[in-house]
C-alpha positions in Angstrom: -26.0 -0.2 -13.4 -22.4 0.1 -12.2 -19.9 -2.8 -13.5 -17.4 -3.6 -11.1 -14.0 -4.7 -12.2 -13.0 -8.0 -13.0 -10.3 -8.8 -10.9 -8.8 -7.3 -7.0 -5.1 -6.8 -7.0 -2.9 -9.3 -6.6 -0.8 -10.4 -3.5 2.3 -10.2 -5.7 4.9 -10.3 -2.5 2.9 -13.0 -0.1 1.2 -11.7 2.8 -1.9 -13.6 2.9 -4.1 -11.7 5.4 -4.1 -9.0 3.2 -5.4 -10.9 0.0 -8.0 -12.8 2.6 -9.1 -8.9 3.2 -9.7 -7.9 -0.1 -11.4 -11.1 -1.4 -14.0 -10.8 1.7 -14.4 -7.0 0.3 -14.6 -8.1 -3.2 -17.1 -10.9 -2.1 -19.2 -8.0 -0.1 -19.0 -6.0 -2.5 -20.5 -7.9 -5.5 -23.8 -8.3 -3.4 -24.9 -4.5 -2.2 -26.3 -2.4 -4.5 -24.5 0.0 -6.0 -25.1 4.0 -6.1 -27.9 5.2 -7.7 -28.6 9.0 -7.5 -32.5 8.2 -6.8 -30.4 7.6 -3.4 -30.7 10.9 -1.5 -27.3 10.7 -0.1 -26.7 10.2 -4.4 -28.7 12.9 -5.6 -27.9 15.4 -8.1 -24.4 13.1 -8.7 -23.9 11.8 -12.2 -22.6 8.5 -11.0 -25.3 6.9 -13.3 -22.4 7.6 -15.9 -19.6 5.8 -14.4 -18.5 1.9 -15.3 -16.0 0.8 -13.5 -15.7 -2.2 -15.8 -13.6 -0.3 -18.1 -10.7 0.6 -16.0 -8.0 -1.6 -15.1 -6.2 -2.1 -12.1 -2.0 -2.3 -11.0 -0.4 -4.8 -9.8 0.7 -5.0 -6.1 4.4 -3.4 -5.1 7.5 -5.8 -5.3 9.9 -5.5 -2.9 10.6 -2.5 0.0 9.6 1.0 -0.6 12.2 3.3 -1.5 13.7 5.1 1.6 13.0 8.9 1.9 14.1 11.9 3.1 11.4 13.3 4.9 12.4 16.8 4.4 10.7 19.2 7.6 8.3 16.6 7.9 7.9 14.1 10.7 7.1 11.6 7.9 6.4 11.2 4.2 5.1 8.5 2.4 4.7 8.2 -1.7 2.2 6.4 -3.0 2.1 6.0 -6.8 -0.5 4.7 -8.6 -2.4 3.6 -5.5 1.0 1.5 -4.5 3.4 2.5 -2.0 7.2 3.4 -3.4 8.8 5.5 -0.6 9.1 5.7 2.9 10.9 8.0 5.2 10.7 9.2 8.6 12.2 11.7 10.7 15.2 10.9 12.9 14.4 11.2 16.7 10.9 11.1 16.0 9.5 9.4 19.1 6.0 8.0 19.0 5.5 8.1 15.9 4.8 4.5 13.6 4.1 4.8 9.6 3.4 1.1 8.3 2.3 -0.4 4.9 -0.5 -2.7 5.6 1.4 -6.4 4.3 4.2 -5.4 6.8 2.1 -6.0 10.1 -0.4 -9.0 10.2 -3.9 -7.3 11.9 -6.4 -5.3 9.3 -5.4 -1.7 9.1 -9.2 -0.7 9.1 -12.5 -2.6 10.6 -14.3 -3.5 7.1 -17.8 -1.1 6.8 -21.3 -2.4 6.7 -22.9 -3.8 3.2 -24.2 -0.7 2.2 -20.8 1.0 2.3 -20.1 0.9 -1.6 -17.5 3.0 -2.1 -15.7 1.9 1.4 -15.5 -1.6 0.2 -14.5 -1.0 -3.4 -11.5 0.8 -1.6 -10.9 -2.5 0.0 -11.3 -4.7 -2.9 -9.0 -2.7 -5.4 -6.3 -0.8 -3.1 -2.8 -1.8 -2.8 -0.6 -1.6 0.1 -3.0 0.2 3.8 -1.0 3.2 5.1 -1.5 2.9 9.1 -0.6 6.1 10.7 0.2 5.2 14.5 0.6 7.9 16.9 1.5 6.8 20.8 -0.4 8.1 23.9 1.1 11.5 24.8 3.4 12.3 21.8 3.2 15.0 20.3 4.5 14.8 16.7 7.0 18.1 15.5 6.1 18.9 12.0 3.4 17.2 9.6 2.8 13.5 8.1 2.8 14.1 4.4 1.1 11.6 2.5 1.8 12.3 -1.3 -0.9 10.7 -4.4 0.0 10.6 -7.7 -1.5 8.9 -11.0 0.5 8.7 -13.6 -1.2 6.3 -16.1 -4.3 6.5 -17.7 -7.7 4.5 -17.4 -6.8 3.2 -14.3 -8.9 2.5 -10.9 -6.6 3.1 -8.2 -7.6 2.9 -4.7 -6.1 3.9 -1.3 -6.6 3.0 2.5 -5.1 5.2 5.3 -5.7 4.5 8.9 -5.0 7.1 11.4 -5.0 6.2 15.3 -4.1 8.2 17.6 -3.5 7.7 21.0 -5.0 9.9 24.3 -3.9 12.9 24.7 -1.7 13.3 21.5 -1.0 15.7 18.7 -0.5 15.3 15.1 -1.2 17.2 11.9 -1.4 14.5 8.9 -1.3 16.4 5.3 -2.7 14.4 1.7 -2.1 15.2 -1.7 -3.7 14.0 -4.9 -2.0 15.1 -8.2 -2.7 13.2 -11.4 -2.4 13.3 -15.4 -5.2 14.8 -17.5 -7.0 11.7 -19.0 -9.1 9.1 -17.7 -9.2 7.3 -14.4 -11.4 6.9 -11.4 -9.6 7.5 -7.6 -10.8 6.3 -4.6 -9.6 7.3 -1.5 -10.9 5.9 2.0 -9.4 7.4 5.1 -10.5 6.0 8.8 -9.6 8.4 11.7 -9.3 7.2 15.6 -8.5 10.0 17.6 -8.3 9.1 21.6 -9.8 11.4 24.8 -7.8 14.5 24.4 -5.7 14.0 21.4 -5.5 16.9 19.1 -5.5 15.8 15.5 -5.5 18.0 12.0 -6.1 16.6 8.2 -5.7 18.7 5.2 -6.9 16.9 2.0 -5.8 18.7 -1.2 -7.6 17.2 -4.3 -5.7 18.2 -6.9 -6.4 16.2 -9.6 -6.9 16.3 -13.3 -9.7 17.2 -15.3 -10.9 13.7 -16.6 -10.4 12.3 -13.4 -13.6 10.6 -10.9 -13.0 10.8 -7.9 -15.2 8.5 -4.7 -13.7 9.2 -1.9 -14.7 9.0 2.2 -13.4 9.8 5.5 -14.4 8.5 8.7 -13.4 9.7 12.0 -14.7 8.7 15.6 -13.7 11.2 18.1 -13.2 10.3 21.9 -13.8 12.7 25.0 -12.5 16.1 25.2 -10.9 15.2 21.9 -10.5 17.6 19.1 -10.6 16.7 15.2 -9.9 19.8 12.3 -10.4 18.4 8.5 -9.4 20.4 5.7 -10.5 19.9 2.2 -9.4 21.9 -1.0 -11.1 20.7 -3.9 -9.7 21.9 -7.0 -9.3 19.0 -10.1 -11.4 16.2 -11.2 -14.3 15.5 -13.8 -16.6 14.5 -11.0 -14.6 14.7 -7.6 -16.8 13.7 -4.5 -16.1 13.5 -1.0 -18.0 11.9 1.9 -17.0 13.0 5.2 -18.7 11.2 8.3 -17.1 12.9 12.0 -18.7 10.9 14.8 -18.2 12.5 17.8 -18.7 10.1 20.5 -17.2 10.8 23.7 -18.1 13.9 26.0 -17.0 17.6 25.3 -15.4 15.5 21.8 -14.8 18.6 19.2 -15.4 18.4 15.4 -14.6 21.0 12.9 -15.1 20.4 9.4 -13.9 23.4 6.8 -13.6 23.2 2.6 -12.3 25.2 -0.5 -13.6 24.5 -3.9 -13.6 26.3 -7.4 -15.0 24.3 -10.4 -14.7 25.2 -13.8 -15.1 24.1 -17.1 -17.4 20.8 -17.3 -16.6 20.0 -13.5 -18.8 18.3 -10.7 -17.9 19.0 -7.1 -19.9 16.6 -4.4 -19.3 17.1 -1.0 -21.8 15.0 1.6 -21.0 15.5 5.2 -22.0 14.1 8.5 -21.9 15.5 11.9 -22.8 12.8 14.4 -23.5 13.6 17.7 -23.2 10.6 19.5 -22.1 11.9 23.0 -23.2 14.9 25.6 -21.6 18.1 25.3 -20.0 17.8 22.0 -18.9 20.5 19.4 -19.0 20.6 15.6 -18.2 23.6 13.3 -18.5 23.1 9.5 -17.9 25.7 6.8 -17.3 24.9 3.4 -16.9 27.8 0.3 -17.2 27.1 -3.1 -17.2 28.8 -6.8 -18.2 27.5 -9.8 -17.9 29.5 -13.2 -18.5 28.3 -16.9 -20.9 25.2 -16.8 -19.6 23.7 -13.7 -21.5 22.2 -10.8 -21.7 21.9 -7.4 -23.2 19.5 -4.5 -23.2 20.3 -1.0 -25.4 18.0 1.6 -25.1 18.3 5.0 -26.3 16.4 7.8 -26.1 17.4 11.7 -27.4 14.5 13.6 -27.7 14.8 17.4 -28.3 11.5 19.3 -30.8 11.0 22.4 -28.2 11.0 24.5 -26.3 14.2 23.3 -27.2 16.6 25.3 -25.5 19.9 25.3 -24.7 19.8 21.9 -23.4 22.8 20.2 -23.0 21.9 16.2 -23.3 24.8 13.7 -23.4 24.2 9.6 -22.8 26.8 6.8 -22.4 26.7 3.3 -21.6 29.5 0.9 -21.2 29.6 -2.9 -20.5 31.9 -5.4 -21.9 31.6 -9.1 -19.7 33.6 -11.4 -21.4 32.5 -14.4 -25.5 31.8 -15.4 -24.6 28.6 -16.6 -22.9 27.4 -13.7 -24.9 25.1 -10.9 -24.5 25.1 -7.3 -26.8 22.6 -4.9 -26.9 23.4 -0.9 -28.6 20.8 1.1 -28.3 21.1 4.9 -30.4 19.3 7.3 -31.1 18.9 10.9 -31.9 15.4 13.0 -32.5 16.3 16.2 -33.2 13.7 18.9 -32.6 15.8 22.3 -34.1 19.0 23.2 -31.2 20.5 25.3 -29.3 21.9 22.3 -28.0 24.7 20.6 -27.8 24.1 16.5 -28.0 25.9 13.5 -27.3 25.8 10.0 -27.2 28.4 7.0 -26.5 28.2 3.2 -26.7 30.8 0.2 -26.1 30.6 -3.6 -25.5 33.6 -5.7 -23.3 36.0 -7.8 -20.4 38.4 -6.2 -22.2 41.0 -3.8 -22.5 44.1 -5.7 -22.2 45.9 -2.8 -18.9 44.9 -2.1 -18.0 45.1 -5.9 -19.4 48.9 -5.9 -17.7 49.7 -2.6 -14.0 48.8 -4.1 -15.4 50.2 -7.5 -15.8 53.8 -5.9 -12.2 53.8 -4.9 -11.0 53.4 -7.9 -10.2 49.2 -8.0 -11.0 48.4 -11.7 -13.9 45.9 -12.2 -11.8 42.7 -12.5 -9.6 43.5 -9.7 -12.1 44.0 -7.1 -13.7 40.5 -8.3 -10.4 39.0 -7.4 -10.3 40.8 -4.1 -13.8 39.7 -3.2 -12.9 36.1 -4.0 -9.6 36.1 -2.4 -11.2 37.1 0.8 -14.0 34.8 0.2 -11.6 31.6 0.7 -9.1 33.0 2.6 -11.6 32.4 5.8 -11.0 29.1 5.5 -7.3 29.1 4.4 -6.8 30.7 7.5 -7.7 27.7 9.7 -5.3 25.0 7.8 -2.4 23.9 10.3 0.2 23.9 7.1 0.8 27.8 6.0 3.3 25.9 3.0 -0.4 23.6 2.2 -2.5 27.1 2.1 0.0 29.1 0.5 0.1 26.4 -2.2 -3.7 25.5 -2.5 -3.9 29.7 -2.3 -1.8 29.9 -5.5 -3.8 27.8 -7.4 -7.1 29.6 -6.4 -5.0 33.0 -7.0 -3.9 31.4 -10.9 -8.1 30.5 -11.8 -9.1 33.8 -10.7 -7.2 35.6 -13.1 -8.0 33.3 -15.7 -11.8 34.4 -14.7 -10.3 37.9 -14.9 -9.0 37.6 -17.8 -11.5 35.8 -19.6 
């Protein structure tokens, strides 16, 4: 059984809605059940392990954020410790609204249903909401950048960011996670609103350090002739796990779901995603590559959902994973609900070692053993690289991939 922790942060700076918000979480939250992996949408996770109990939690922010310089960005905002310390936004920015939650009196998010554990331990524990607000017809020059960092140990730090966008605008919003290396549990929630023909990218770079758990979700509803990208790179963490729900609910609304991951060492990396089509003639696209080497694991489980009223879907599924070692462990679990026959879906995952056939082919012309295995990897993430918005976020989430392959290499 989970423990929860004892108290919810405190309303250090008096804005009351907010502590009404979490104690209704916190009151929620004490009464569902919490995960079990005999839960299917739990399985093969080690949250059995985890006790909350033990972590503490910070304070709420005093006073204003610092001001920033957001740099090329249209806006940046620092978060440390699951607490808000800097704000800055572009001059001449039109369109464009970044608040923190206790500076605007209506909820940020709409609270989830009981049986959203993880959503409403976000609520109960996380400081300040980041609302993202993005005005019919703009279209926002340069990225948000949202910036995570945990800097003390055994901590439980939560975060809530809420995106809206209005019809027919355009925004690319980018999220980092960086952390120490000892203990701590994260837990990110992100709600996504994207209007009738908005245009909306998210790149979500976990990045954190080796003890650390991670829960996090996303939740996006999509309107008609809408289009929604969402990036992950999932690099750090003990057990790092990601839920990613994409409703796509008005017509011709577009979904496209892509992921990096490499886990070595001890790691667990859970990835559960949810394609829900809700209205007629809607797209979704997921592809999501991973490694794992040494005695790391990982989770993929997919569901493509297609409502009786979503006809013409087209929603497509694949999963790919490398094993680099015989002690590593990868899971793929895709699955197909199906509730309208005029469709076109399909979904596809494999598990294995390098291909030898594209080891011998760059063997034969003379690229020595270890440097064609980098080669092949490279070129195994670099598909999805190629479809984040950020070239600066790729480059960097490339380096990283780039720096555990020649450890591999090396090794």
């Amino acid at each position: 059984m989970i423990s929860l922790p004892d108290t919810i942060v405190d309303d250090a700076d008096g804005a009351p809605w907010l502590g009404a918000r979490r104690a209704v979480a916190a009151a929620r939250l004490a009464q569902v059940d919490p995960p079990d992996d005999s839960a299917e949408v739990w399985r093969y996770s080690p949250v059995r392990r985890l006790d909350l109990g033990r972590f503490g939690v910070v304070e709420a922010r005093r006073g204003e954020p610092e001001q920033l310089d957001p740099g090329e960005a249209a806006a940046r905002i620092e978060l440390r410790n699951g607490q808000i310390t800097g704000i800055g936004l572009r001059a001449g920015t039109a369109g464009l609204e970044v608040l923190a939650g206790r500076d605007h009196d209506a909820a940020a998010v709409t609270l989830p249903d009981g049986d959203e554990f993880v959503a409403l331990l976000a609520e109960t524990v996380a400081g300040d909401p980041v609302h993202v607000r993005v005005a019919p017809g703009a279209v926002i020059d340069g990225p948000i950048v949202i910036d995570h960092q945990i800097d003390r140990p055994e901590l439980l730090t939560a975060t809530v960011t809420a995106v809206t966008v209005g019809a027919d605008a355009e925004v690319t919003i980018v999220e980092r996670r960086r952390s120490h290396d000892d203990d701590g549990v994260v837990v990110p929630l992100l709600d996504i609103e994207v209007g009738d023909a908005a245009r909306v990218q998210h790149i979500d770079a976990q990045l954190l350090g080796a003890q650390l758990w991670q829960l996090g979700q996303q939740r996006a509803r999509v309107g008609a002739q809408a289009t929604l990208a969402m990036h992950q790179a999932a690099l750090g963490g003990d057990y790092a796990r990601m839920r990613v729900d994409c409703q796509l609910v008005g017509r011709g609304a577009t979904g496209n779901l892509s992921a990096v991951s490499f886990g070595s060492g001890q790691q667990t990396l859970d990835f559960r995603t949810f394609q829900d089509h809700v209205g007629a003639d809607t797209t979704s696209d997921l592809l999501f590559k991973g490694v794992v080497d040494d005695a790391a694991r990982s989770i993929y489980s997919g569901l493509i959902r297609v409502r009786p009223d979503a006809r013409g879907t087209s929603a497509f599924q694949t999963n790919r994973n490398i094993k680099l070692a015989d002690t590593a462990w990868a899971e793929s679990v895709p699955n197909l609900e199906i509730e309208n026959n005029d469709v076109r879906c399909s979904h596809a995952s494999t598990v294995g070692p390098i291909d030898p056939d594209q080891r011998f082919y760059l063997e034969s012309r003379g690229v020595p053993p270890a440097e064609a295995d980098q080669l092949i990897l490279a070129g195994f993430f670099d598909e999805v690289l190629a479809r984040f918005p950020v070239k600066a976020v790729a480059a960097e989430v490339g380096d990283l991939l780039a720096r555990r392959l020649d450890r591999v290499s090396t090794s």
